[in-house]
Backbone of each chain as nested JSON, in Angstrom:
{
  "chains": [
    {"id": "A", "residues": [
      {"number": 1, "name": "UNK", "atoms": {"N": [-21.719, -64.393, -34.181], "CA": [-21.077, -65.034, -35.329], "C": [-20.232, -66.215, -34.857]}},
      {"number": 2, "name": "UNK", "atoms": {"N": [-20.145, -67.603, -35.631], "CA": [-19.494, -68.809, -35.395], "C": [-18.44, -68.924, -36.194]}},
      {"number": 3, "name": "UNK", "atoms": {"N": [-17.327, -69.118, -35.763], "CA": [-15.991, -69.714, -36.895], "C": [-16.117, -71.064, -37.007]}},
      {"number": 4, "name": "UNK", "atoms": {"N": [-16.535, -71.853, -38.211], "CA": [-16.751, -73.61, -38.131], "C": [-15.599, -74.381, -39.146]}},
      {"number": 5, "name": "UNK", "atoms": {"N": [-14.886, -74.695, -38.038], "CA": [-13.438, -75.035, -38.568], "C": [-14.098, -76.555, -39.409]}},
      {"number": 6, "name": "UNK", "atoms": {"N": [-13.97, -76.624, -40.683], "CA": [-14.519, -77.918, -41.551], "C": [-13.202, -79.085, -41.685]}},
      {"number": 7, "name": "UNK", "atoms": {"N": [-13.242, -80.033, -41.439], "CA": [-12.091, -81.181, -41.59], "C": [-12.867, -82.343, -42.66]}},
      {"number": 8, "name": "UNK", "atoms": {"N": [-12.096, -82.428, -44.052], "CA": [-12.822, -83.091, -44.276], "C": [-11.525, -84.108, -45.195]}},
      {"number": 9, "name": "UNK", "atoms": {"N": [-11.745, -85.455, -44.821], "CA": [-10.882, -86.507, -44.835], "C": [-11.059, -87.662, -45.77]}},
      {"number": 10, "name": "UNK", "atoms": {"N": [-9.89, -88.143, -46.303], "CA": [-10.437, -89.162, -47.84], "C": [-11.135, -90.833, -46.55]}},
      {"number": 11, "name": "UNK", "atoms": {"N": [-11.731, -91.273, -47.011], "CA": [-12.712, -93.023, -46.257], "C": [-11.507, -93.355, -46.086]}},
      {"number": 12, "name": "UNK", "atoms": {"N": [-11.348, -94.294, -45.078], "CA": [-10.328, -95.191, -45.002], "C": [-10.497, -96.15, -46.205]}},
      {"number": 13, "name": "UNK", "atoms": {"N": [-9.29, -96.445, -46.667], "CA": [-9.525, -97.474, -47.681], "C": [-9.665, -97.058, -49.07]}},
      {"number": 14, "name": "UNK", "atoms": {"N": [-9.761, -95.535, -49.252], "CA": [-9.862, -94.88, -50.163], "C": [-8.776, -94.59, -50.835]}},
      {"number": 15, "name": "UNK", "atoms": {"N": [-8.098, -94.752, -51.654], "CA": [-6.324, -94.578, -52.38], "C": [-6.549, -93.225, -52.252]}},
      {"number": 16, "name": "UNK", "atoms": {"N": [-4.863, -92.671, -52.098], "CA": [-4.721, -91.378, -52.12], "C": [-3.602, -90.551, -52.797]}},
      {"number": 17, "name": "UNK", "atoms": {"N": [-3.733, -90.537, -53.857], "CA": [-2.43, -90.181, -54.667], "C": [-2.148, -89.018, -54.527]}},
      {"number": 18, "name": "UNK", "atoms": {"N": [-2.09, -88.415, -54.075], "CA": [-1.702, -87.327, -53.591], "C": [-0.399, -87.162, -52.496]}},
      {"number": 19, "name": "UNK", "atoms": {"N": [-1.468, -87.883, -50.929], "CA": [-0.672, -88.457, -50.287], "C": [0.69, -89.193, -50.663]}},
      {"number": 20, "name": "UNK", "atoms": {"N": [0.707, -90.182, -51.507], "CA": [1.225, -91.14, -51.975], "C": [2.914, -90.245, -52.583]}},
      {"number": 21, "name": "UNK", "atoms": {"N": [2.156, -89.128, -53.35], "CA": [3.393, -88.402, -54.025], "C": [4.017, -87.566, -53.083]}},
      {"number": 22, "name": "UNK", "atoms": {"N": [3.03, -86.991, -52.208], "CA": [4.066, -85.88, -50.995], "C": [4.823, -87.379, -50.236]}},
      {"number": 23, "name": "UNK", "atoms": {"N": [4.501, -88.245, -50.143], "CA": [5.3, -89.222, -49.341], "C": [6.351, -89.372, -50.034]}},
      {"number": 24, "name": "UNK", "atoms": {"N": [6.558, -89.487, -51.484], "CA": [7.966, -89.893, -52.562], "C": [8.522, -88.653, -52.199]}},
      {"number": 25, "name": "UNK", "atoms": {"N": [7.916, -87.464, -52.482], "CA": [9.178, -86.034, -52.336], "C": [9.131, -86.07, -50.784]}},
      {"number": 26, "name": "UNK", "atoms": {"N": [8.613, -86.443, -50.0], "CA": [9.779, -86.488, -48.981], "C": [10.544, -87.452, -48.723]}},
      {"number": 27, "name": "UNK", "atoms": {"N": [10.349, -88.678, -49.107], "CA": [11.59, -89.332, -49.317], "C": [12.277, -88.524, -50.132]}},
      {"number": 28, "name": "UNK", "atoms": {"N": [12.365, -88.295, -51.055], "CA": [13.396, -87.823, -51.835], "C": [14.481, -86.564, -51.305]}},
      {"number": 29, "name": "UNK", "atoms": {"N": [13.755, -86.532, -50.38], "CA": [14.64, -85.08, -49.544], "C": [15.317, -85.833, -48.313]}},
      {"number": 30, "name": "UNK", "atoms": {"N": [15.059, -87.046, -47.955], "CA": [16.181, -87.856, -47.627], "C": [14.925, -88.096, -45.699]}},
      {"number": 31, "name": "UNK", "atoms": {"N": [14.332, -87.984, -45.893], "CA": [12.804, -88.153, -44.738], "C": [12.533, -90.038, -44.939]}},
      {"number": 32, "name": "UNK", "atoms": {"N": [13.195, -90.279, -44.722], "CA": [13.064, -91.964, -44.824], "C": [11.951, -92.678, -43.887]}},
      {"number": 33, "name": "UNK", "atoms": {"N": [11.824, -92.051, -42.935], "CA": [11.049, -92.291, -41.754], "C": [9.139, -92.662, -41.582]}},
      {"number": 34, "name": "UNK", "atoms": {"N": [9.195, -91.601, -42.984], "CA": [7.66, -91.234, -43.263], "C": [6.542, -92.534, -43.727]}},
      {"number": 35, "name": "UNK", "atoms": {"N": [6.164, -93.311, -42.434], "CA": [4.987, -94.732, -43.394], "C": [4.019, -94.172, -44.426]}},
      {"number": 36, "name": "UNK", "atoms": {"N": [3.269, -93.316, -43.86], "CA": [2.329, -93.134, -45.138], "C": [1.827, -91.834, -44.662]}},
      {"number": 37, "name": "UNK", "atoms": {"N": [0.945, -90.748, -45.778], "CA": [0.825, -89.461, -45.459], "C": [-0.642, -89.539, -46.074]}},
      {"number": 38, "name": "UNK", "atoms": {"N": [-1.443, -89.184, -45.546], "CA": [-2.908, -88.441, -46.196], "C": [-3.126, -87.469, -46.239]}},
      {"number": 39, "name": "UNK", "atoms": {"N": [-3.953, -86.955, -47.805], "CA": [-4.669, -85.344, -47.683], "C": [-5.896, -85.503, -47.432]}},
      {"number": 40, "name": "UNK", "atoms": {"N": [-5.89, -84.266, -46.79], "CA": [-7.566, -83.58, -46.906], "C": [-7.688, -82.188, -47.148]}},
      {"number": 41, "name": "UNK", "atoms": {"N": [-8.901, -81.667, -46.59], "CA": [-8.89, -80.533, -47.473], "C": [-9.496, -79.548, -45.627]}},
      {"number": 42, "name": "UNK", "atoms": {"N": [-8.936, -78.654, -45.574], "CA": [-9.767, -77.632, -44.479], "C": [-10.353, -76.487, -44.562]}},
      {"number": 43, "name": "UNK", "atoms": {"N": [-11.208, -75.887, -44.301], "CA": [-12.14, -74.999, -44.584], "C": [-12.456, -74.212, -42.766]}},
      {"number": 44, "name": "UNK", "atoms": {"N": [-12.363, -72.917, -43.217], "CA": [-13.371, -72.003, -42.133], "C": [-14.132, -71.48, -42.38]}},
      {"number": 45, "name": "UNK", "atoms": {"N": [-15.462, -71.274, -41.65], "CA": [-16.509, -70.892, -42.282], "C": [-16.511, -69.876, -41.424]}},
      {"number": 46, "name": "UNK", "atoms": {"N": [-17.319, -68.619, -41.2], "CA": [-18.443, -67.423, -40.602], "C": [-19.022, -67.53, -40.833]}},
      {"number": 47, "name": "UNK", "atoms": {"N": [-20.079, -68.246, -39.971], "CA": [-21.558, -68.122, -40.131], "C": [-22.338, -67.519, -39.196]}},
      {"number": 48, "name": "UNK", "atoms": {"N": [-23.144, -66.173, -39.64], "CA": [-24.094, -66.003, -38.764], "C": [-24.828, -66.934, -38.301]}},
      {"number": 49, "name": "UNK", "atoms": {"N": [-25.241, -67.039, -36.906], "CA": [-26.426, -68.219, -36.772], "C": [-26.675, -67.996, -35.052]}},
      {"number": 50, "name": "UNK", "atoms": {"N": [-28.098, -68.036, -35.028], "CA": [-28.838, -67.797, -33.614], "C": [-27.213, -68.648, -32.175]}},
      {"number": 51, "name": "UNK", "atoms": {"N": [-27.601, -70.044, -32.622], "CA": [-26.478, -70.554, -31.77], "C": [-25.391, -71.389, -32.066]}},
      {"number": 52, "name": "UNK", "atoms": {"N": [-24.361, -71.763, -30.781], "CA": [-23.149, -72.709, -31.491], "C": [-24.097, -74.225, -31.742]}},
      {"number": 53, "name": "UNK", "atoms": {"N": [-25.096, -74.638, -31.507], "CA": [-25.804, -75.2, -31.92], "C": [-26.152, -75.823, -33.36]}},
      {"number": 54, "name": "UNK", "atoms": {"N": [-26.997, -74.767, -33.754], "CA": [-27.564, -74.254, -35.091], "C": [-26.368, -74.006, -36.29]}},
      {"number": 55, "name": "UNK", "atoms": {"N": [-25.177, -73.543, -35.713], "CA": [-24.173, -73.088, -36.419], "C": [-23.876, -74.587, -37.169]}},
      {"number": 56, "name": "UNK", "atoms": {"N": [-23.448, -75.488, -35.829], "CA": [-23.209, -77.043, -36.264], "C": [-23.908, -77.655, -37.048]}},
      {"number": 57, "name": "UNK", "atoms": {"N": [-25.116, -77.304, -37.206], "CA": [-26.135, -78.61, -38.168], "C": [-26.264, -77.546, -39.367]}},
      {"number": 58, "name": "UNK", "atoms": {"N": [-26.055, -76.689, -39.299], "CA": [-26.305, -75.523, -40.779], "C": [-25.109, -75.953, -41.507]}},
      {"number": 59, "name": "UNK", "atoms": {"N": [-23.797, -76.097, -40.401], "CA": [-22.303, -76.436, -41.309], "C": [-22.646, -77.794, -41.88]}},
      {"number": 60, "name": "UNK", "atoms": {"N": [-22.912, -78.798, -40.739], "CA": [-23.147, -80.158, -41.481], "C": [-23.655, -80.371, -42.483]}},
      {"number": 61, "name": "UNK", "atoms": {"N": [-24.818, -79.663, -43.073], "CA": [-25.586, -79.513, -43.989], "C": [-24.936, -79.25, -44.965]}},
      {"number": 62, "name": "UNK", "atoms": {"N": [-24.247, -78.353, -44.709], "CA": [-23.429, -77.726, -46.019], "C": [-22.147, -78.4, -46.45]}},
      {"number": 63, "name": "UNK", "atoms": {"N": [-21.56, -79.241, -45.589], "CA": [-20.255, -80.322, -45.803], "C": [-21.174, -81.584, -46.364]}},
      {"number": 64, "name": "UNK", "atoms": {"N": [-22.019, -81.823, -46.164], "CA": [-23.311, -82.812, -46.559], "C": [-23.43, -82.532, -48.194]}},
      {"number": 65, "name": "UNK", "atoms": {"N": [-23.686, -81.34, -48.415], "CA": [-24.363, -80.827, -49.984], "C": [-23.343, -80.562, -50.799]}},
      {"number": 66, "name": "UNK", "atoms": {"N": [-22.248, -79.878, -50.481], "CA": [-21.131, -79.385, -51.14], "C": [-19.59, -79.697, -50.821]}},
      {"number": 67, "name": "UNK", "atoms": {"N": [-19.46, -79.284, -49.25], "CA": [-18.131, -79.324, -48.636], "C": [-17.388, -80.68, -48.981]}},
      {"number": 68, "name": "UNK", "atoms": {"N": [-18.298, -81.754, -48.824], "CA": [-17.317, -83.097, -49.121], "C": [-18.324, -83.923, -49.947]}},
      {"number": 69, "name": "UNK", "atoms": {"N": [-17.484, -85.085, -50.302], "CA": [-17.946, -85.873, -51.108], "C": [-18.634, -87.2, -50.345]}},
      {"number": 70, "name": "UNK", "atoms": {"N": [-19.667, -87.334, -49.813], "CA": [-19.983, -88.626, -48.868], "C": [-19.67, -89.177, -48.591]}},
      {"number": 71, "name": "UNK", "atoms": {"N": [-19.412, -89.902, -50.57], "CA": [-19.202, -91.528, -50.874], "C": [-17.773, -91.992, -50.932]}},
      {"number": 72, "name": "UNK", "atoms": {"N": [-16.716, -90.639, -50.993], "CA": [-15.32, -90.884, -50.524], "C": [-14.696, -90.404, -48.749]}},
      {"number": 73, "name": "UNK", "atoms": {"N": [-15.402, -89.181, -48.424], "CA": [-14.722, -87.884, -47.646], "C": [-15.619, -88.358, -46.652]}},
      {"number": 74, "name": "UNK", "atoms": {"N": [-14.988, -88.593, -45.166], "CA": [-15.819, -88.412, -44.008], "C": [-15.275, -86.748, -43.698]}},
      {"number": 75, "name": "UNK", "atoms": {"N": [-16.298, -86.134, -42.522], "CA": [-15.63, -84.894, -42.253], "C": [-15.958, -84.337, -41.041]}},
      {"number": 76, "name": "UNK", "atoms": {"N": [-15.867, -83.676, -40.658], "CA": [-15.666, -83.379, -38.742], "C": [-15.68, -82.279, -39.024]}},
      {"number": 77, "name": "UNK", "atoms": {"N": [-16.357, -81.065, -37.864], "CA": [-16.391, -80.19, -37.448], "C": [-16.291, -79.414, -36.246]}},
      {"number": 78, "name": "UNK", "atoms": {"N": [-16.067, -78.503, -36.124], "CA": [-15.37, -77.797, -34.835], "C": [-16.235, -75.998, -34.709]}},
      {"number": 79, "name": "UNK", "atoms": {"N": [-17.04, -75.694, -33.959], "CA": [-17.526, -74.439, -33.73], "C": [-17.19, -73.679, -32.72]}},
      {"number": 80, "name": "UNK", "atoms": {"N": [-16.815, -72.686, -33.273], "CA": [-15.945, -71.45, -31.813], "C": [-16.997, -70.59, -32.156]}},
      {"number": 81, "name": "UNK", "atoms": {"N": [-17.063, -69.511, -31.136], "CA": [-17.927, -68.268, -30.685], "C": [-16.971, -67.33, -31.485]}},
      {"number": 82, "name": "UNK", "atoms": {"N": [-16.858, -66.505, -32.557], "CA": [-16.013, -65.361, -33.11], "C": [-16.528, -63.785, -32.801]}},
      {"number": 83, "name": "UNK", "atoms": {"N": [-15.49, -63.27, -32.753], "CA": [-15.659, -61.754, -32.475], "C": [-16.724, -61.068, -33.786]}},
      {"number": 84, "name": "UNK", "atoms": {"N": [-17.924, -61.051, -33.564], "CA": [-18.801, -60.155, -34.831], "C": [-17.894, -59.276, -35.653]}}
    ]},
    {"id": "B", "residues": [
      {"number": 1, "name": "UNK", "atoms": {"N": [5.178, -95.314, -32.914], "CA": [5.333, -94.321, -34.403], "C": [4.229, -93.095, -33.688]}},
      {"number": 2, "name": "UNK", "atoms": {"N": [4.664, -92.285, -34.399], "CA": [3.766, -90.815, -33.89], "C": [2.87, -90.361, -35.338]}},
      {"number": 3, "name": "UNK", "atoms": {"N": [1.366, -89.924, -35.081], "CA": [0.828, -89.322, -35.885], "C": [0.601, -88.029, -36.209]}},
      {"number": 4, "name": "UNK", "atoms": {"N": [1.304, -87.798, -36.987], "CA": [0.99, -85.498, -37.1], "C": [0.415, -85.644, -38.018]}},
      {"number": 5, "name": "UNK", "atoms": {"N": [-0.777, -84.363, -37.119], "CA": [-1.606, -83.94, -38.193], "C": [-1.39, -82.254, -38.516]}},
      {"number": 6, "name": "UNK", "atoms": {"N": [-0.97, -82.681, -39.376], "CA": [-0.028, -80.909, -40.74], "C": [-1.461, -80.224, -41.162]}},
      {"number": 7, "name": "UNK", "atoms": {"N": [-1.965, -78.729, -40.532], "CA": [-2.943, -77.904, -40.796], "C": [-2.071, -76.74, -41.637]}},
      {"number": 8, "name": "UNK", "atoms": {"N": [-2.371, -76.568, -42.924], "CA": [-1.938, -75.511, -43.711], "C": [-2.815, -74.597, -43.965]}},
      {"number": 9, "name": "UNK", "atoms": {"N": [-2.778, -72.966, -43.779], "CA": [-3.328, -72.246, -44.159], "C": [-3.234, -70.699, -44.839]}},
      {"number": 10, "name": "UNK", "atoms": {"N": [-3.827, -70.275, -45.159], "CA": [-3.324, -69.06, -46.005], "C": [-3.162, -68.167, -44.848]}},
      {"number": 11, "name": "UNK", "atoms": {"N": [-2.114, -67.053, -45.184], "CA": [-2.037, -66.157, -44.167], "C": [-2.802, -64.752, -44.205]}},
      {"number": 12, "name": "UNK", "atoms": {"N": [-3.202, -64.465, -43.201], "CA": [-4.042, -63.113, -43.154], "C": [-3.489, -62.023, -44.283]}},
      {"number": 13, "name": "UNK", "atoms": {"N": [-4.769, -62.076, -44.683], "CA": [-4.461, -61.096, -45.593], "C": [-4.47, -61.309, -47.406]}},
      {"number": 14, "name": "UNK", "atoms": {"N": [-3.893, -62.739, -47.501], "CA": [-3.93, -63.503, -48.814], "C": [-4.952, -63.438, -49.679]}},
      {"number": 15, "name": "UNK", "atoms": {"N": [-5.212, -63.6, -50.576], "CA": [-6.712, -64.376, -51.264], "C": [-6.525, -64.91, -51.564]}},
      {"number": 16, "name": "UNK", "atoms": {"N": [-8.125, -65.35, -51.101], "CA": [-8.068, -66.81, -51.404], "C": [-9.406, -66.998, -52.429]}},
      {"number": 17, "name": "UNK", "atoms": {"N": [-8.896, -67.338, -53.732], "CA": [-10.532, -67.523, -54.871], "C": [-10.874, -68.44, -54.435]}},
      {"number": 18, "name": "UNK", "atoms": {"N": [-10.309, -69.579, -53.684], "CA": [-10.854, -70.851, -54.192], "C": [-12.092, -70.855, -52.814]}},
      {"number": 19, "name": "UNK", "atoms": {"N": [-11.918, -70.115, -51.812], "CA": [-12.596, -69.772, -51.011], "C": [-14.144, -68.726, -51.144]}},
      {"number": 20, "name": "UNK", "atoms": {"N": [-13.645, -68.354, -52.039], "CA": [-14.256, -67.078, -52.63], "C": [-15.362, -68.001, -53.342]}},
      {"number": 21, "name": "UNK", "atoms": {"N": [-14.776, -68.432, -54.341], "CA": [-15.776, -69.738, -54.938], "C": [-16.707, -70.592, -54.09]}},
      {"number": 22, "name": "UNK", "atoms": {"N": [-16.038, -70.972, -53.359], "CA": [-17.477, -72.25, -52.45], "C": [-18.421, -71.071, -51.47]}},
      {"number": 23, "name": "UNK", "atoms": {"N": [-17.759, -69.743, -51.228], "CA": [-19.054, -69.242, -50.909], "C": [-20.071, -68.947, -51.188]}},
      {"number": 24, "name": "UNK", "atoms": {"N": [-19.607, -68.802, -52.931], "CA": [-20.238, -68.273, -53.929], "C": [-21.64, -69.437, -54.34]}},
      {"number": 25, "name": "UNK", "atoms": {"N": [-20.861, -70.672, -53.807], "CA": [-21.624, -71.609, -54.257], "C": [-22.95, -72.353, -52.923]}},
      {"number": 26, "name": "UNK", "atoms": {"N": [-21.949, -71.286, -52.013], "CA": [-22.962, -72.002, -51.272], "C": [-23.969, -70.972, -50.738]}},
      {"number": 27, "name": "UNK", "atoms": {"N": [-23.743, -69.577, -51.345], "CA": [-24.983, -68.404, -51.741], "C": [-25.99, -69.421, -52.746]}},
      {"number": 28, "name": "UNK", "atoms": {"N": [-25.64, -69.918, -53.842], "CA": [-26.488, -70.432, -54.739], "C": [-26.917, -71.471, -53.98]}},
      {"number": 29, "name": "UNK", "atoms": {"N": [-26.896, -71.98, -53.145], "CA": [-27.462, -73.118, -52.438], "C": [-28.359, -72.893, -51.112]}},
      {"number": 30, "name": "UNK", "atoms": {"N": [-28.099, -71.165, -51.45], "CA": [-29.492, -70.806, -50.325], "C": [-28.798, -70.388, -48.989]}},
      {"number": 31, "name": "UNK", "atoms": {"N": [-27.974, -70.509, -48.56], "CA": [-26.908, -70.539, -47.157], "C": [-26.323, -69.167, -47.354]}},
      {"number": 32, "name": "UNK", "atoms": {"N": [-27.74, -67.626, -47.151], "CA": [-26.725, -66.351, -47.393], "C": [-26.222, -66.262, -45.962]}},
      {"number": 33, "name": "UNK", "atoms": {"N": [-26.099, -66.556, -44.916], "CA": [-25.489, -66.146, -43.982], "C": [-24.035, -66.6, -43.794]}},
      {"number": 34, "name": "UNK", "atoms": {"N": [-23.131, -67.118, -44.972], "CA": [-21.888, -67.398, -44.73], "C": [-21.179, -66.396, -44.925]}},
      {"number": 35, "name": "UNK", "atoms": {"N": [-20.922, -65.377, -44.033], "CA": [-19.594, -64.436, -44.43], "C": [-18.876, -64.31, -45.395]}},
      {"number": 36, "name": "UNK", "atoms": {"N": [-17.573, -65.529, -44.625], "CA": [-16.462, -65.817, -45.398], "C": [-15.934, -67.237, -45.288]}},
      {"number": 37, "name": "UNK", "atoms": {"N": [-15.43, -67.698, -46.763], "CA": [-14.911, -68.934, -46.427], "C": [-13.476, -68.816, -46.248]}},
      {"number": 38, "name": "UNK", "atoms": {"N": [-12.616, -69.686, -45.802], "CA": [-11.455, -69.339, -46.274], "C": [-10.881, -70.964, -46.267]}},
      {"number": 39, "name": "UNK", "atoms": {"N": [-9.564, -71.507, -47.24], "CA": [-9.923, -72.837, -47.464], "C": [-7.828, -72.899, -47.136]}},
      {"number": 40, "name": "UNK", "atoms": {"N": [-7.894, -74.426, -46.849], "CA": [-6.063, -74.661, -46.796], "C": [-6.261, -76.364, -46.556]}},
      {"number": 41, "name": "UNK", "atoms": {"N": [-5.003, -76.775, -46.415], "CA": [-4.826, -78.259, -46.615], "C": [-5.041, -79.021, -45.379]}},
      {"number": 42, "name": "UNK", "atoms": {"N": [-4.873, -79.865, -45.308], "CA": [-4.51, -80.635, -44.414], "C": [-4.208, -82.425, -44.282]}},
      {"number": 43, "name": "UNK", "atoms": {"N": [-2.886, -82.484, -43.759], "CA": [-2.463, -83.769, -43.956], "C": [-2.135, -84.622, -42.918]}},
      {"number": 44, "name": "UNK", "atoms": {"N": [-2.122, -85.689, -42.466], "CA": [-1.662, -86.883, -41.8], "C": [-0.494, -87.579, -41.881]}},
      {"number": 45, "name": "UNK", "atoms": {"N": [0.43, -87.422, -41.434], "CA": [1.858, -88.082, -41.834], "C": [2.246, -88.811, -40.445]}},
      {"number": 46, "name": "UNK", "atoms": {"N": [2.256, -90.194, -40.728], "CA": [2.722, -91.302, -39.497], "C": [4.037, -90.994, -39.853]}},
      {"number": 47, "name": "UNK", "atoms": {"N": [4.975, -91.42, -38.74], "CA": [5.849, -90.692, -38.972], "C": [6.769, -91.626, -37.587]}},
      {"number": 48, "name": "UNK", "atoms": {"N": [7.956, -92.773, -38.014], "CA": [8.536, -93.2, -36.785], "C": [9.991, -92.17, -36.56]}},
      {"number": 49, "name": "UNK", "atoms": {"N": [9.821, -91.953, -35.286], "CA": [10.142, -91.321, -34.264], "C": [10.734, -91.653, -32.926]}},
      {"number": 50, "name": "UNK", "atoms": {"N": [11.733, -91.274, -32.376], "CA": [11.936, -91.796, -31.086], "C": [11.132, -91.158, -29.665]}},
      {"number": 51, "name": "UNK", "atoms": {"N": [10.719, -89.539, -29.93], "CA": [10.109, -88.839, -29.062], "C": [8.678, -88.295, -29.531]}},
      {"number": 52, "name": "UNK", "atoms": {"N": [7.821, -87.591, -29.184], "CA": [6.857, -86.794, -29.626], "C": [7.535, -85.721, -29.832]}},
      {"number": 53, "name": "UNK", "atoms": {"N": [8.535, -85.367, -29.284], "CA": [9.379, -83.729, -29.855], "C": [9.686, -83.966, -31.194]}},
      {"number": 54, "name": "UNK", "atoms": {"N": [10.624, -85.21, -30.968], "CA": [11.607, -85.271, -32.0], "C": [10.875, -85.558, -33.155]}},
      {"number": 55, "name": "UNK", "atoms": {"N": [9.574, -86.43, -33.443], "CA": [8.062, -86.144, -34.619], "C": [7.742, -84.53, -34.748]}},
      {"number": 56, "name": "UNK", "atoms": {"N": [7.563, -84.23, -33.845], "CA": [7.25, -82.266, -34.14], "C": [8.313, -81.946, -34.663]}},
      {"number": 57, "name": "UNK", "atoms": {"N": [9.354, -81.899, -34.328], "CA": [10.537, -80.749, -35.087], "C": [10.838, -81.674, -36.125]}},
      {"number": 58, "name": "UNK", "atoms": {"N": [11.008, -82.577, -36.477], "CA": [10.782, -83.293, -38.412], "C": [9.653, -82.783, -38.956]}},
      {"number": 59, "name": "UNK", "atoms": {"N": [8.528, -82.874, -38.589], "CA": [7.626, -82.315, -39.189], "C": [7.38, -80.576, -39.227]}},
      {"number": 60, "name": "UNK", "atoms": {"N": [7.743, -79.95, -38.712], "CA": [7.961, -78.463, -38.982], "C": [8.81, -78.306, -39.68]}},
      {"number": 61, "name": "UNK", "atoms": {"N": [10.152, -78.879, -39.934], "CA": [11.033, -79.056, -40.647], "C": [10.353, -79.384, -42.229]}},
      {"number": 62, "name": "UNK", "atoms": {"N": [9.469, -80.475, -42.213], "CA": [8.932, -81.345, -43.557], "C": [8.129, -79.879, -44.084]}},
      {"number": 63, "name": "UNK", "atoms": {"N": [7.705, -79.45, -42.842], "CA": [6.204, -77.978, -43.482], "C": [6.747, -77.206, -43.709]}},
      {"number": 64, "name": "UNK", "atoms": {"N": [8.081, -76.869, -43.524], "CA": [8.548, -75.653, -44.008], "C": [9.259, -75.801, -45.3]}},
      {"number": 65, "name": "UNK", "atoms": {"N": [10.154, -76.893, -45.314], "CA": [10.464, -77.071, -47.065], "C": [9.386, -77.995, -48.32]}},
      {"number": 66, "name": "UNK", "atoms": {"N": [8.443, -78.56, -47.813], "CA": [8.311, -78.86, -48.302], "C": [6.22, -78.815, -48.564]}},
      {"number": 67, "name": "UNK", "atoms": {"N": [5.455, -78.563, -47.28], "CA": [4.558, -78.844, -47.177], "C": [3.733, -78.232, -47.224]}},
      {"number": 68, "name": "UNK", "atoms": {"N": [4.436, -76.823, -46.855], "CA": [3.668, -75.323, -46.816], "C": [4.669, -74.05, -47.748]}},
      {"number": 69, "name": "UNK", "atoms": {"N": [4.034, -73.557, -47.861], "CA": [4.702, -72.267, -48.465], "C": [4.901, -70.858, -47.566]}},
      {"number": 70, "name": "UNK", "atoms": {"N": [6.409, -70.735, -47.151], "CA": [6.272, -70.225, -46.072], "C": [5.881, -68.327, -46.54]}},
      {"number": 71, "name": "UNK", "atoms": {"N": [6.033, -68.676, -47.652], "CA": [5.873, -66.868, -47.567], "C": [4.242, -66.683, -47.998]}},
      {"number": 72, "name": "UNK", "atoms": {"N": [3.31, -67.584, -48.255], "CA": [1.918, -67.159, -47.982], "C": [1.118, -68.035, -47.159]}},
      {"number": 73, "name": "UNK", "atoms": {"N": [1.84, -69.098, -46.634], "CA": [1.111, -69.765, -45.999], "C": [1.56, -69.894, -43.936]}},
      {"number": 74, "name": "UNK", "atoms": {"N": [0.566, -70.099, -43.451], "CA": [1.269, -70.752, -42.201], "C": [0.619, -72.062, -41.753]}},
      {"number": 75, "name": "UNK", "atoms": {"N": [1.621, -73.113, -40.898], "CA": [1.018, -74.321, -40.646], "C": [1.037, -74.57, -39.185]}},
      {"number": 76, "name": "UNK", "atoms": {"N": [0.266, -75.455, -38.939], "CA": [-0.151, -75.742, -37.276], "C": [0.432, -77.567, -37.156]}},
      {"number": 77, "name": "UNK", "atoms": {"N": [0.711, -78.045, -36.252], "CA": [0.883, -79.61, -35.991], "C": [0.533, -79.654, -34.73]}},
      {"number": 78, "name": "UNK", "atoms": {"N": [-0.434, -80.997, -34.8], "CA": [-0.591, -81.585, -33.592], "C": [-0.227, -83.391, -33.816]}},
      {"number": 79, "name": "UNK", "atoms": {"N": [0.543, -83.373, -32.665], "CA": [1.129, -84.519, -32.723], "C": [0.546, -85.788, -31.506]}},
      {"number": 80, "name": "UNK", "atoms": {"N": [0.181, -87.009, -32.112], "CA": [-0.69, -88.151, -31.102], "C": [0.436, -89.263, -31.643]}},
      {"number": 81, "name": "UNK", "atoms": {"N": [0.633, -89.572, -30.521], "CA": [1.19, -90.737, -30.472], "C": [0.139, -92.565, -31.005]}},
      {"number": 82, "name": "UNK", "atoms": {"N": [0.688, -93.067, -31.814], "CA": [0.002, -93.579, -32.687], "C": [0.408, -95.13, -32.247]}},
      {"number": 83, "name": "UNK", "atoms": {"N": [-0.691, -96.159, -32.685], "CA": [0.12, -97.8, -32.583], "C": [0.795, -98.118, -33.464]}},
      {"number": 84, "name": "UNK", "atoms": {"N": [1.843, -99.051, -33.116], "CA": [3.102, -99.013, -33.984], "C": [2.398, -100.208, -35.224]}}
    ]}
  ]
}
């Protein structure tokens, strides 16, 4: 079994209001320091799969179809060996 | 300026639907070998700083009042020193 840690991140260049508002409440808590903050979103998967290989292009696939959005979200992945 | 990157996640044991959901969805998409999903945030906060410490302990500071929820969540930082 694979743990496939999913990172998936707004395009550069992409507005992020989200970001934008955790940046005001922490200013507002007196964090003056803070230039700019981005979200994303993280995901772990278990996937059975023959190898750490296979695990990787089965996840990609699936951050491809569902996990992220293409045409905004780039996204990165990470595969560990997990205890069955 | 230093870049942390703020990993939020649910803590063992929690539920998580929204996790529950994209597995669900990604059974309907043919992918039965996903276990479990389990899903949490993750953010980017540039952040000027005089040390790489002194960026980590503001930002554990920022995740604990403000970024994470400490009684169901826990958060991770890794901190890269960034161009100014």
């Amino acid at each position: 079994m694979y743990l496939v840690k999913v990172y998936v991140t707004l395009k550069k260049g992409i507005l992020d209001p989200q970001g934008v508002t955790i940046r005001g409440a922490l200013e507002a808590l007196d964090y003056k320091n803070v230039r700019e903050v981005r979200t994303g979103k993280y995901m772990e998967l278990e996937l059975d799969a023959p190898t750490a290989e296979a695990a990787r292009e089965e996840a990609a696939e699936m951050a491809r179809r569902l996990l992220a959005n293409p045409v905004i979200e780039d996204y990165r992945l990470e595969v560990e060996e997990a205890r069955a």
